[in-house]
GUDREN-611448 format. One record per residue (C-alpha): residue number from 0; residue in one letter; x, y, z negated. Coordinates in nm, 2 decimals. Example, Ala and Ser with C-alpha at 12.3 -4.5 7.8 and 13.67 -1.06 7.14 Angstrom:
2
<rec i="0" aa="A" x="1.23" y="-0.45" z="-0.78"/>
<rec i="1" aa="S" x="1.37" y="-0.11" z="-0.71"/>
REM end
This chain:
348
<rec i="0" aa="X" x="11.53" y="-11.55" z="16.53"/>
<rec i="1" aa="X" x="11.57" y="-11.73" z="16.16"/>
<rec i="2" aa="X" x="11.69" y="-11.53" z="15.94"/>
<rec i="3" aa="X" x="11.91" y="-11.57" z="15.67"/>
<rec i="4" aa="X" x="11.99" y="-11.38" z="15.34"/>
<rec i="5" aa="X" x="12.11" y="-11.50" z="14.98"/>
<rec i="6" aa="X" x="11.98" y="-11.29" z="14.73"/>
<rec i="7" aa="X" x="12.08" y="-11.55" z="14.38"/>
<rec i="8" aa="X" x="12.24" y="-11.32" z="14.20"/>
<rec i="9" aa="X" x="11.98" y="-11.02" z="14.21"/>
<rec i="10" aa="X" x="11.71" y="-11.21" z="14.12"/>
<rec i="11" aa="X" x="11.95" y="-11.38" z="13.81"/>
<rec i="12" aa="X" x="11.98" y="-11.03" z="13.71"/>
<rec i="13" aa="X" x="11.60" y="-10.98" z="13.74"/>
<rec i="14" aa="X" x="11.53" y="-11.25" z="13.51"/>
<rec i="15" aa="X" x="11.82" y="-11.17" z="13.26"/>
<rec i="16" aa="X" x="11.70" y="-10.81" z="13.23"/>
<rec i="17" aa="X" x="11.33" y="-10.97" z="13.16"/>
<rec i="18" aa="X" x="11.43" y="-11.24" z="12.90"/>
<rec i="19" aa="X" x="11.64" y="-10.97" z="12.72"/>
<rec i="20" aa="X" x="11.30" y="-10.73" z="12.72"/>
<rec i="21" aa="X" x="11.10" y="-10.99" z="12.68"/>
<rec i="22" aa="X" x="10.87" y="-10.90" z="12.95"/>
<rec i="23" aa="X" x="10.66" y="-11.11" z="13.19"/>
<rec i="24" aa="X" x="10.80" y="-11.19" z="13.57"/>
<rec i="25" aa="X" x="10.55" y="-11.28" z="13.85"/>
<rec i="26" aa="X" x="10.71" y="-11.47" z="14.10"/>
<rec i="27" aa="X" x="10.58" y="-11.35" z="14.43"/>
<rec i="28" aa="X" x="10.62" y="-11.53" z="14.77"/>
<rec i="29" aa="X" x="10.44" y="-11.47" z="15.06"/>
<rec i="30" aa="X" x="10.10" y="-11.48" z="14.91"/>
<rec i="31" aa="X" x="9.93" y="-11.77" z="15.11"/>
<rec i="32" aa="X" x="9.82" y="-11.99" z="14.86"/>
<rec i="33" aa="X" x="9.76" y="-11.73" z="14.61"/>
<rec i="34" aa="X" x="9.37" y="-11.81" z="14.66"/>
<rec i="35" aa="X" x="9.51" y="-12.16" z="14.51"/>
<rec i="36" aa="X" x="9.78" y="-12.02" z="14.23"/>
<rec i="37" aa="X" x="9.53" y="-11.74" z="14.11"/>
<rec i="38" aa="X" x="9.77" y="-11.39" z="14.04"/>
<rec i="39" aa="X" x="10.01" y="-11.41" z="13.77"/>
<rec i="40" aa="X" x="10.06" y="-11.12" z="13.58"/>
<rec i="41" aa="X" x="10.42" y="-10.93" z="13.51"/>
<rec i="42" aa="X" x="10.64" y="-10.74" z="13.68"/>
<rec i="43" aa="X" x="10.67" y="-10.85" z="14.04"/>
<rec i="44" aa="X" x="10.98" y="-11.07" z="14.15"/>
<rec i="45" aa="X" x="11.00" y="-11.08" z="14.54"/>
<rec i="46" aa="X" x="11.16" y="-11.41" z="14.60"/>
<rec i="47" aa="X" x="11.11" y="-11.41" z="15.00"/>
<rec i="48" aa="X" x="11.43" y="-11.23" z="15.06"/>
<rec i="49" aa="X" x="11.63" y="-11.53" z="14.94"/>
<rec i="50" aa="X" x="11.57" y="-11.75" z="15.31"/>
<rec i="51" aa="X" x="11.78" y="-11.92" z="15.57"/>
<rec i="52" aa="X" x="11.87" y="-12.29" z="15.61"/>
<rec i="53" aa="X" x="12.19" y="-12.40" z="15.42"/>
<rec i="54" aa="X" x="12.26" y="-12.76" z="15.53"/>
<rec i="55" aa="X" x="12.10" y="-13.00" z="15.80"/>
<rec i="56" aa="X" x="12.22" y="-13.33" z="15.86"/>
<rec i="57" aa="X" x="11.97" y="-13.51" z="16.12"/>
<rec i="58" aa="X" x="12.17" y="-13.82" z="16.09"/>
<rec i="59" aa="X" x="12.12" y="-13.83" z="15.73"/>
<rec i="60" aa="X" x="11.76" y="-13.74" z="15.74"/>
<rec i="61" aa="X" x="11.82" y="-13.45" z="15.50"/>
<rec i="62" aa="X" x="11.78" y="-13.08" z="15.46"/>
<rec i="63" aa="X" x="11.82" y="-12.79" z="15.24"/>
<rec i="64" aa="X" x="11.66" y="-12.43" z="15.22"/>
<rec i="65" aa="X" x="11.63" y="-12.16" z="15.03"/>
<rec i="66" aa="X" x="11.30" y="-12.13" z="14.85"/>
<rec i="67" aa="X" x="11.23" y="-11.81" z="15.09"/>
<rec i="68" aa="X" x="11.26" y="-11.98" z="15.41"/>
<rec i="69" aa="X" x="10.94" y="-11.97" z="15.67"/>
<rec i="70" aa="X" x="10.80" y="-12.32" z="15.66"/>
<rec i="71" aa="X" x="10.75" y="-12.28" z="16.04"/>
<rec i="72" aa="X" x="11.13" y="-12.23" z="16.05"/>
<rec i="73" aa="X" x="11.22" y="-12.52" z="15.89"/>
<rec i="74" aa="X" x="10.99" y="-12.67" z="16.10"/>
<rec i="75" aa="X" x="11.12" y="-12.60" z="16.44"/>
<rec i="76" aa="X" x="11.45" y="-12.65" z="16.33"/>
<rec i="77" aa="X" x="11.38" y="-12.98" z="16.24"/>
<rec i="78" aa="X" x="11.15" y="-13.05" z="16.57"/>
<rec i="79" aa="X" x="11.48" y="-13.00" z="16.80"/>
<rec i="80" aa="X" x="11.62" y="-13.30" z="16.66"/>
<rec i="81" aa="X" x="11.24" y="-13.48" z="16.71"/>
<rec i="82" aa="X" x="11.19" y="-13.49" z="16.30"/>
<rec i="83" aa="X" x="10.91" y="-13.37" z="16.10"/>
<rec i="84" aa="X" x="10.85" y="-13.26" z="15.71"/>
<rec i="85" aa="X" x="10.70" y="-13.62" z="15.62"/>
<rec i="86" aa="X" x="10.42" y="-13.49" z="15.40"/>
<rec i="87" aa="X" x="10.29" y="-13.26" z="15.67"/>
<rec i="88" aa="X" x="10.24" y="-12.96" z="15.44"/>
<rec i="89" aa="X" x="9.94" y="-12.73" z="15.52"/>
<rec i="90" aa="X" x="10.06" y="-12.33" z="15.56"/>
<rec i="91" aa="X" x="9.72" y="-12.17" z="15.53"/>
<rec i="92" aa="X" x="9.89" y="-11.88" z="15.72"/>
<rec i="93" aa="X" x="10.18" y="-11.80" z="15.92"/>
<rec i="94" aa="X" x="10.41" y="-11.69" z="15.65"/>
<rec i="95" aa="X" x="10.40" y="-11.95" z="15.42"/>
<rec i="96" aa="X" x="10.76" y="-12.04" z="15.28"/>
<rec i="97" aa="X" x="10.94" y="-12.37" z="15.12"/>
<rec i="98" aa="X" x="10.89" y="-12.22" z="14.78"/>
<rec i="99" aa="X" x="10.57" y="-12.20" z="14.75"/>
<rec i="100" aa="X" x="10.49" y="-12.50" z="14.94"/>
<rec i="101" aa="X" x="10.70" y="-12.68" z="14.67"/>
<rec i="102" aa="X" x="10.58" y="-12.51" z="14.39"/>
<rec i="103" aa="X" x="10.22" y="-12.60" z="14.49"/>
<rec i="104" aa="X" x="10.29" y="-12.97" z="14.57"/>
<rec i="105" aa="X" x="10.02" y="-12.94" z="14.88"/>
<rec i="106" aa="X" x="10.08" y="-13.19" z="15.10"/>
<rec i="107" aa="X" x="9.83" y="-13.29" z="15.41"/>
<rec i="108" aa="X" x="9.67" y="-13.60" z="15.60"/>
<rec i="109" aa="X" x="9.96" y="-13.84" z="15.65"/>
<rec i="110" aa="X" x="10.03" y="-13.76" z="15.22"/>
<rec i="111" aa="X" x="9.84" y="-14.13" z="15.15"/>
<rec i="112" aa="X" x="10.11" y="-14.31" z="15.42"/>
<rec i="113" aa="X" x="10.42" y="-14.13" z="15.40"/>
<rec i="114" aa="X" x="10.40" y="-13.95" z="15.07"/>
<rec i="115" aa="X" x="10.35" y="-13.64" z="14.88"/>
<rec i="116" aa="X" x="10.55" y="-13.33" z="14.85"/>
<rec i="117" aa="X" x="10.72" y="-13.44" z="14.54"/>
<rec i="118" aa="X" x="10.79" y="-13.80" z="14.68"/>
<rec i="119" aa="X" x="11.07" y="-13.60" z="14.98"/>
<rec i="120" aa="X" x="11.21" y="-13.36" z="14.75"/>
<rec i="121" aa="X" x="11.57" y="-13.47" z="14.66"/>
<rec i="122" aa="X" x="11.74" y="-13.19" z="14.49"/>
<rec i="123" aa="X" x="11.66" y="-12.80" z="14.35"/>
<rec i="124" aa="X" x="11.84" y="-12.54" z="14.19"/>
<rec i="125" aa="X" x="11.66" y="-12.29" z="14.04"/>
<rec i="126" aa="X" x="11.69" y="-11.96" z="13.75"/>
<rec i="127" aa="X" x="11.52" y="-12.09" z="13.44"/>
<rec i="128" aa="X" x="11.36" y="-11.81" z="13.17"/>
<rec i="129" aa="X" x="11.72" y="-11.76" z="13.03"/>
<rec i="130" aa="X" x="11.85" y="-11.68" z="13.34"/>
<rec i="131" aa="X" x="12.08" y="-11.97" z="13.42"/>
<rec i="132" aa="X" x="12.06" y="-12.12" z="13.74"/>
<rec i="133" aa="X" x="12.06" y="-12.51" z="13.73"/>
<rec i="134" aa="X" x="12.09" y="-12.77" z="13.97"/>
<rec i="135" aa="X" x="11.91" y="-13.11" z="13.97"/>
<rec i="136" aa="X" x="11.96" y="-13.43" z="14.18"/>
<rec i="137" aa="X" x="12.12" y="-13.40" z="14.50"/>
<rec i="138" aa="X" x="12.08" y="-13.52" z="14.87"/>
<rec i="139" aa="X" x="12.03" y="-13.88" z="14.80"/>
<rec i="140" aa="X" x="11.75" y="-14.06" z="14.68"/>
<rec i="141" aa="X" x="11.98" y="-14.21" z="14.36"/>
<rec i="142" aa="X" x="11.93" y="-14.00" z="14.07"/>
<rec i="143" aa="X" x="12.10" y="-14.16" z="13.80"/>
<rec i="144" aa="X" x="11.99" y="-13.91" z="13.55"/>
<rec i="145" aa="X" x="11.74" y="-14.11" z="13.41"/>
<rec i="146" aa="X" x="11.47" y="-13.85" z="13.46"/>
<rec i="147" aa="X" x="11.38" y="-13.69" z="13.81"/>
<rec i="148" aa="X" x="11.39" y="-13.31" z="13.66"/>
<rec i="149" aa="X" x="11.40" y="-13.21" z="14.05"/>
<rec i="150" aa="X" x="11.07" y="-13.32" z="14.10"/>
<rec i="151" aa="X" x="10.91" y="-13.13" z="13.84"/>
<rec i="152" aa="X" x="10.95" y="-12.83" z="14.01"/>
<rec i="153" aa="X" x="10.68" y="-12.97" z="14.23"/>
<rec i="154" aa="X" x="10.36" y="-12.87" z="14.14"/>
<rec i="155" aa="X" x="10.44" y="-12.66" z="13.87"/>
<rec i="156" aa="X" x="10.34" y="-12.30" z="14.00"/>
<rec i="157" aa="X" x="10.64" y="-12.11" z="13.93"/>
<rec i="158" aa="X" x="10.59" y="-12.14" z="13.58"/>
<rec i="159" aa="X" x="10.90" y="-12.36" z="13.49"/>
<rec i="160" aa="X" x="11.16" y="-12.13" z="13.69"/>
<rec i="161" aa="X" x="11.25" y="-11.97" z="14.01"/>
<rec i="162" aa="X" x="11.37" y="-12.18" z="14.28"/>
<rec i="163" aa="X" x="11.62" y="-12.14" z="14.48"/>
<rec i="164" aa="X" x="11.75" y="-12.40" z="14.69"/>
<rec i="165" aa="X" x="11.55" y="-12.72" z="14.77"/>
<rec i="166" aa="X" x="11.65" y="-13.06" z="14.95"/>
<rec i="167" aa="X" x="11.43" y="-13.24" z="15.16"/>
<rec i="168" aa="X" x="11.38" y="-13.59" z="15.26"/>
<rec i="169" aa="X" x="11.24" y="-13.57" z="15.63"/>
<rec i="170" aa="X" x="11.10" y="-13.82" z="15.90"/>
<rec i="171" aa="X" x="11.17" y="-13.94" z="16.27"/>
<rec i="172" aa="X" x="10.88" y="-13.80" z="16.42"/>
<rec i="173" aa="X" x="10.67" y="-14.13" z="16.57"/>
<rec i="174" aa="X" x="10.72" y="-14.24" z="16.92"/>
<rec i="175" aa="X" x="10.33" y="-14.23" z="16.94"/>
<rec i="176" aa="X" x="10.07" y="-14.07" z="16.81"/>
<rec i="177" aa="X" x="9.69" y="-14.15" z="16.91"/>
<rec i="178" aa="X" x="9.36" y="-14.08" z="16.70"/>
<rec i="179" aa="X" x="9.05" y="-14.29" z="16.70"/>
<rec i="180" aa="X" x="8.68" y="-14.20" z="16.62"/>
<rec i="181" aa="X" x="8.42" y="-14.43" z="16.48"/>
<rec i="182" aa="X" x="8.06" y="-14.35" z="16.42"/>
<rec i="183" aa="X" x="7.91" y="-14.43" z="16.09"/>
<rec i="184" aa="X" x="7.80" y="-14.32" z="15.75"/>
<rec i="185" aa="X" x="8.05" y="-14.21" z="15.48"/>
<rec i="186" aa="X" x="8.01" y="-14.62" z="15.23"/>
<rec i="187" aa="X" x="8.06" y="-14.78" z="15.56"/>
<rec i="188" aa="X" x="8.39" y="-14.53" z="15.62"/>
<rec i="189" aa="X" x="8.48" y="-14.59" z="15.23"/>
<rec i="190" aa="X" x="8.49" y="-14.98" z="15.32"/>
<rec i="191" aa="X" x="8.65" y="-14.94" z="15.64"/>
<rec i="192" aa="X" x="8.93" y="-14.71" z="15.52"/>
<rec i="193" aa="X" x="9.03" y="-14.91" z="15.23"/>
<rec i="194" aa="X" x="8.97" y="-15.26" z="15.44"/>
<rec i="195" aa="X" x="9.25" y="-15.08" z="15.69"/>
<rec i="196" aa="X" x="9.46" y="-14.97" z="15.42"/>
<rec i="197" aa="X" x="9.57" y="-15.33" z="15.32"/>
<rec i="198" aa="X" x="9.67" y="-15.46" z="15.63"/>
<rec i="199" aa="X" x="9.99" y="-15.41" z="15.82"/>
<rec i="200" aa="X" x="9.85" y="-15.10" z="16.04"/>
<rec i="201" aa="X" x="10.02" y="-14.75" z="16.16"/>
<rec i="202" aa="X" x="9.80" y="-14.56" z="15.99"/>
<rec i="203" aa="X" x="9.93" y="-14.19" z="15.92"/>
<rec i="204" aa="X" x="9.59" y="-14.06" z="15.83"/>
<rec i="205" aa="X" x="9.20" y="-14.15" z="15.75"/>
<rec i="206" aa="X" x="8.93" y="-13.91" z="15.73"/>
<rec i="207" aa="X" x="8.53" y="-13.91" z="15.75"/>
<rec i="208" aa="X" x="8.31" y="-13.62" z="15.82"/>
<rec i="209" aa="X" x="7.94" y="-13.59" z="15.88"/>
<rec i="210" aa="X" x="7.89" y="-13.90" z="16.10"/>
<rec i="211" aa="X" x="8.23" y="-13.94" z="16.18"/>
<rec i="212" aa="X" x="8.55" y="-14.17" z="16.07"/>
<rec i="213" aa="X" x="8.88" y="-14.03" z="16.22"/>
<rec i="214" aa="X" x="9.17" y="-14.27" z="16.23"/>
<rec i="215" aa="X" x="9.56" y="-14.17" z="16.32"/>
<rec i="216" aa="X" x="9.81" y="-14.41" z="16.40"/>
<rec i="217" aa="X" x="10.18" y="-14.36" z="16.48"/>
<rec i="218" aa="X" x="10.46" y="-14.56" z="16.57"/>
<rec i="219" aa="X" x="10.59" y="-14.73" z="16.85"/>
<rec i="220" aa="X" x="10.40" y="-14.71" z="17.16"/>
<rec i="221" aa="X" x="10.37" y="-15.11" z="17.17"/>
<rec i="222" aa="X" x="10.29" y="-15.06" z="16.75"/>
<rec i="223" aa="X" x="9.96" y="-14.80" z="16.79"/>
<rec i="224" aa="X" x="9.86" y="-14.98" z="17.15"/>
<rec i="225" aa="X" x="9.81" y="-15.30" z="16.94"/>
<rec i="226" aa="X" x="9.62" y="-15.12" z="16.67"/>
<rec i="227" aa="X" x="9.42" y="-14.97" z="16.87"/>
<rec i="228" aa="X" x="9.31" y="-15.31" z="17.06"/>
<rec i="229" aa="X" x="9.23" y="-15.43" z="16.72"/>
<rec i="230" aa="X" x="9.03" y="-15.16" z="16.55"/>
<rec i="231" aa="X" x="8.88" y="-15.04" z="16.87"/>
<rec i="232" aa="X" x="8.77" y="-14.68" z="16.83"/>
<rec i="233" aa="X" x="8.70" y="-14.44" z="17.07"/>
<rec i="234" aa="X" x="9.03" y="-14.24" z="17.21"/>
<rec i="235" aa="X" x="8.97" y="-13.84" z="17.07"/>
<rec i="236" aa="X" x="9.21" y="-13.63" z="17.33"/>
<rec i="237" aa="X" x="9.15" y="-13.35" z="17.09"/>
<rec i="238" aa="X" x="9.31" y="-13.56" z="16.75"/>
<rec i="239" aa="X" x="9.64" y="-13.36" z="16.74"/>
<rec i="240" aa="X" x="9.38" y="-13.04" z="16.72"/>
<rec i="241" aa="X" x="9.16" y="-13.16" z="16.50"/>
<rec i="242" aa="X" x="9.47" y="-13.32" z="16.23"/>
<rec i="243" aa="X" x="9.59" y="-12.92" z="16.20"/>
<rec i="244" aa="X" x="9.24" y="-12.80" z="16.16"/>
<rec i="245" aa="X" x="9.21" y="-13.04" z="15.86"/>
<rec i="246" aa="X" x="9.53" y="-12.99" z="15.76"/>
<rec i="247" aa="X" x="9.51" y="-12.60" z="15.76"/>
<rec i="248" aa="X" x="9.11" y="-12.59" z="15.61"/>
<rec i="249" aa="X" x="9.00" y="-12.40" z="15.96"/>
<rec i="250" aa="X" x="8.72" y="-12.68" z="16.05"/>
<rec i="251" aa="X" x="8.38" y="-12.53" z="16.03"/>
<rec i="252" aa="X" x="8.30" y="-12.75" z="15.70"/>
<rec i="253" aa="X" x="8.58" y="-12.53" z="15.51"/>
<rec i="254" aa="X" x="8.38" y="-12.22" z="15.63"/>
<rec i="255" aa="X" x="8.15" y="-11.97" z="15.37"/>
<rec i="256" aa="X" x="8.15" y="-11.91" z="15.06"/>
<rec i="257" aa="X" x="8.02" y="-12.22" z="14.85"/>
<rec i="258" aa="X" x="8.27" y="-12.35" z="14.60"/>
<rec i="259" aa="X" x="8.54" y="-12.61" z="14.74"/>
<rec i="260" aa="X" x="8.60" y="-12.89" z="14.50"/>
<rec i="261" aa="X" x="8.89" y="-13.11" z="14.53"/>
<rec i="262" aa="X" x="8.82" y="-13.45" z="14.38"/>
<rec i="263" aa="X" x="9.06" y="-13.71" z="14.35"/>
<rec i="264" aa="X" x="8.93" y="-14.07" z="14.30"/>
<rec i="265" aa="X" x="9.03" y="-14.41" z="14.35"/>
<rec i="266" aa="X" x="9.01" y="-14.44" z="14.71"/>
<rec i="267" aa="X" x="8.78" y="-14.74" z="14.71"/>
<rec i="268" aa="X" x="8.52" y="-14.57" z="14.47"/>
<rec i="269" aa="X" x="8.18" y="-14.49" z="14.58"/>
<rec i="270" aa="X" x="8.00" y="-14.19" z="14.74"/>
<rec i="271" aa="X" x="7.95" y="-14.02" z="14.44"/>
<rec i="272" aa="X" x="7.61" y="-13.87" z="14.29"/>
<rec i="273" aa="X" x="7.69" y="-13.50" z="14.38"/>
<rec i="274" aa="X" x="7.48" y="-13.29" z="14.60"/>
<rec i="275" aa="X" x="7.67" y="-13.07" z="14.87"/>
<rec i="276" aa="X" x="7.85" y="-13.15" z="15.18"/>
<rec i="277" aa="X" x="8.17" y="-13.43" z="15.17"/>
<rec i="278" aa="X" x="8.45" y="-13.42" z="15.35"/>
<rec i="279" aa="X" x="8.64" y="-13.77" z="15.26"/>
<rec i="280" aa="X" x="9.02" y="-13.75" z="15.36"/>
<rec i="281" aa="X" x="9.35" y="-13.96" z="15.24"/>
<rec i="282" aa="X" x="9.14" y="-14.29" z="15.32"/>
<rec i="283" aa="X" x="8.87" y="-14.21" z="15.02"/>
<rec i="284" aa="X" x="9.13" y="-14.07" z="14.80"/>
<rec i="285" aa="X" x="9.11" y="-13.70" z="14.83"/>
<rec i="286" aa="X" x="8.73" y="-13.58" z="14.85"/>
<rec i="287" aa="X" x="8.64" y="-13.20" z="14.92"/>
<rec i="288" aa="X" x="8.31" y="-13.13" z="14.77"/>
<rec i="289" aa="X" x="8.06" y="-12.81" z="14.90"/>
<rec i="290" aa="X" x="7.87" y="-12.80" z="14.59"/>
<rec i="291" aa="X" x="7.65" y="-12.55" z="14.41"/>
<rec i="292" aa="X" x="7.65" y="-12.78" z="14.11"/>
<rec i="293" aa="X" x="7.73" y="-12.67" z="13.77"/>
<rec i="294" aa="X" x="8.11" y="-12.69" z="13.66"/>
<rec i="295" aa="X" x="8.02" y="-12.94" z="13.41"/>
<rec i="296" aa="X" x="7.79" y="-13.20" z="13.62"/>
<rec i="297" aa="X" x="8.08" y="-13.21" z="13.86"/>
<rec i="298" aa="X" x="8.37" y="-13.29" z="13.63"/>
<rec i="299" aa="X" x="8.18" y="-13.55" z="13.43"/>
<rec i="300" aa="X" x="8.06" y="-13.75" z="13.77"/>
<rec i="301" aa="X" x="8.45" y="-13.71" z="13.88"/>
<rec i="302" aa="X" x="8.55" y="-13.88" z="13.54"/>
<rec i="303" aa="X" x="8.30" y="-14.09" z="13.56"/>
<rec i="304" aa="X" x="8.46" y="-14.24" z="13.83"/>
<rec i="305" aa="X" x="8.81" y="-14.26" z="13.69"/>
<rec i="306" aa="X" x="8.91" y="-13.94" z="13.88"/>
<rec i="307" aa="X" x="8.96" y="-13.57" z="13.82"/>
<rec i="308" aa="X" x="8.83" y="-13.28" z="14.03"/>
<rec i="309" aa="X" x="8.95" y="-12.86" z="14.04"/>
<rec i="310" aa="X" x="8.81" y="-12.54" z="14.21"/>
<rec i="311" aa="X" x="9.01" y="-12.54" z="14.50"/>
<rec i="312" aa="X" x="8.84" y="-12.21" z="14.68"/>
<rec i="313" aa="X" x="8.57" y="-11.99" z="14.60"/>
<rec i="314" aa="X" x="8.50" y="-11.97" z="14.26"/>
<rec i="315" aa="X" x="8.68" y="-11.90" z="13.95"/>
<rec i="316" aa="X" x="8.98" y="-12.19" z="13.86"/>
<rec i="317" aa="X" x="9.09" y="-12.21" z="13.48"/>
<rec i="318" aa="X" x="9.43" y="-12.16" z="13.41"/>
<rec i="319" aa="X" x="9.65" y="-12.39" z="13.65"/>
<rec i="320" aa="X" x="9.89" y="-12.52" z="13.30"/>
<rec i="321" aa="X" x="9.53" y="-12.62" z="13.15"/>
<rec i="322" aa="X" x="9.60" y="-12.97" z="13.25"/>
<rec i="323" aa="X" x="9.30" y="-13.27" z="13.20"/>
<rec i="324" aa="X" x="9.39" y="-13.47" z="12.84"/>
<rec i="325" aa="X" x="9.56" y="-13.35" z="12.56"/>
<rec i="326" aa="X" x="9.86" y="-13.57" z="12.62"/>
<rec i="327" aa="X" x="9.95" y="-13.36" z="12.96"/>
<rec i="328" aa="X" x="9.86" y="-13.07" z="12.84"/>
<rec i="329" aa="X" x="10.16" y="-13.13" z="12.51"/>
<rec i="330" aa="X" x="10.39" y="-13.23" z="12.77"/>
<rec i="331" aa="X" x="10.36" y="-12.96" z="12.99"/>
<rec i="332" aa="X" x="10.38" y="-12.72" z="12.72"/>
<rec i="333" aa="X" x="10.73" y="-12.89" z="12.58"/>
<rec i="334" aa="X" x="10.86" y="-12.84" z="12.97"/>
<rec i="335" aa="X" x="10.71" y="-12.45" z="12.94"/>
<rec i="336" aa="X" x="10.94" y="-12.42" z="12.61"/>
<rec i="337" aa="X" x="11.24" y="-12.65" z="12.75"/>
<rec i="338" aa="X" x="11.27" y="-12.43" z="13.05"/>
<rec i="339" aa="X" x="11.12" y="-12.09" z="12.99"/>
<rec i="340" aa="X" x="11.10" y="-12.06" z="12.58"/>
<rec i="341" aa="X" x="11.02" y="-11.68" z="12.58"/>
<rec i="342" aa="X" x="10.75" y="-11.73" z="12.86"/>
<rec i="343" aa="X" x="10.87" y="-11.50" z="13.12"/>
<rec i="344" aa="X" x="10.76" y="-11.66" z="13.45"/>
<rec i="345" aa="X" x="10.41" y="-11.64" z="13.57"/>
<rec i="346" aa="X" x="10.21" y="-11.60" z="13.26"/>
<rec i="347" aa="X" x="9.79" y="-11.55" z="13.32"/>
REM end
């Protein structure tokens, strides 16, 4: 059965006692991306007990939810009414929640199609590190403030303020769903994928592994039956399965204890000059790299390229508000003091 608690003004006090101490908070979830986040240090602030679905208007393709909500929730409540989370978010485990898949800004397979986490989210209110809680945008797509603040709160690892409440964007779930396979090598993929890409085709998601190119389509059952006549393909029963394997890092290639590298390139670029195992998903865009080469070779052949790469598993990842250039790195330490001046939420 959902569940359904509103615990605002506890953790306000939480973070009001902190600021006035001036000691650290760590804003814990459910802990299934903490592999990802690394463990903030600070006084624990349990924010799972604030859960439970606050609005749902199907008609309006909208929902809201407090940060503590089980994605899986969300979910099913939004499968009764045949509509889907349109960035297909990965869990990587059964209690993941809306915070922290927010907070993250993960967002799987159909991400290069459909959009990323921060591209749905509409509206957030949160306690910054005063301990005011604020509200941004809304349930429409209009924000007329000049400046998306809501969307911030995407990717930014807790360290900006505690959500709350967050407003969704979501998607009629397609008609039809079908996934192709193609044998050939990953340049031939690269061409494919990005060949694919331009034309007016249901893709929802592109991937290449070992000898491999996986292709989804979705749309209307005329739409994907017509794609499919023209890119030809062999018919994989098993694409649904293999999509949430992907999705959820439980293939075999995700498997041991080699660093994970997540590179992100133009999509078009080249196989580059890295030894390890590839995994090519988002049409070329998002790479996952096996490697056991240094820190250094890796991030200067991602550059090279006009991309940027991070440890994703398995081996240590530098602090996550360490951004790439010096230009990120000033503005994200203006939003730091904007929001949280006495840096009280998940310090390192």
């Amino acid at each position: 059965m959902p569940s359904v608690a509103d615990i605002e003004q506890t953790l306000q006090e939480a973070v009001r006692a902190a600021f006035a101490a001036g000691t650290p908070l760590a804003i814990c979830g459910s802990g299934t991306k903490r592999f990802y986040t690394g463990a903030a240090t600070g006084g624990p602030l349990a924010v799972t007990g604030h859960r439970g679905i606050v609005s749902y208007e199907p008609t309006e393709l909208v929902i809201t939810a407090r940060a503590g909500t089980p994605l899986a929730e969300i979910e099913a409540a939004l499968a009764e009414k045949n509509q889907m989370l349109g960035f297909e978010p990965p869990h990587f485990g059964p209690t993941a929640t809306l915070g922290g898949t927010i907070a993250c800004n993960l967002s799987g397979p159909r991400r290069p199609y459909a959009g990323s986490a921060r591209d749905f989210v509409l509206g957030t209110r949160i306690i910054n590190g005063k301990g005011e809680v604020l509200k941004f945008g809304g349930q429409v797509m209009k924000n007329v403030a000049g400046y998306d603040v809501s969307r911030l709160m995407a990717g930014s690892l807790g360290t900006l303020g505690v959500l709350l409440e967050i407003s969704l964007k979501v998607l009629p779930k397609p008609a039809q769903e079908m996934t192709l396979t193609f044998q050939m090598g990953a340049d031939e993929a690269i061409r494919r994928m990005n060949t694919w890409a331009s034309q007016p085709l249901p893709l929802s998601a592109a991937c290449h592994l070992g000898d491999t190119l996986y292709v989804r389509l979705s749309g209307t059952d005329k739409g994907v039956r017509a794609a499919h006549i023209k890119l030809g393909g062999e018919h994989d029963t098993r694409g649904a399965a293999f999509w949430q394997e992907l999705r959820e890092q439980q293939l075999l290639f995700f498997a041991g204890e080699v660093p994970l590298w997540r590179l992100s390139v133009p999509s078009a670029a080249p196989l580059l000059n890295l030894p390890g195992k590839w995994l090519l998903d988002w049409g070329g865009a998002q790479r996952w790299l096996r490697t056991s080469a240094t820190e250094t070779d890796t991030r200067r052949t991602v550059e090279a390229a006009g991309g940027h790469a991070i440890v994703f598993r398995n081996a240590e990842r530098p602090n996550p508000a360490c951004l790439s250039t010096p230009a990120m790195s000033r503005l994200a330490r203006d939003l730091k003091l904007a929001f949280d001046p006495s840096a009280i939420f998940n310090p390192t």
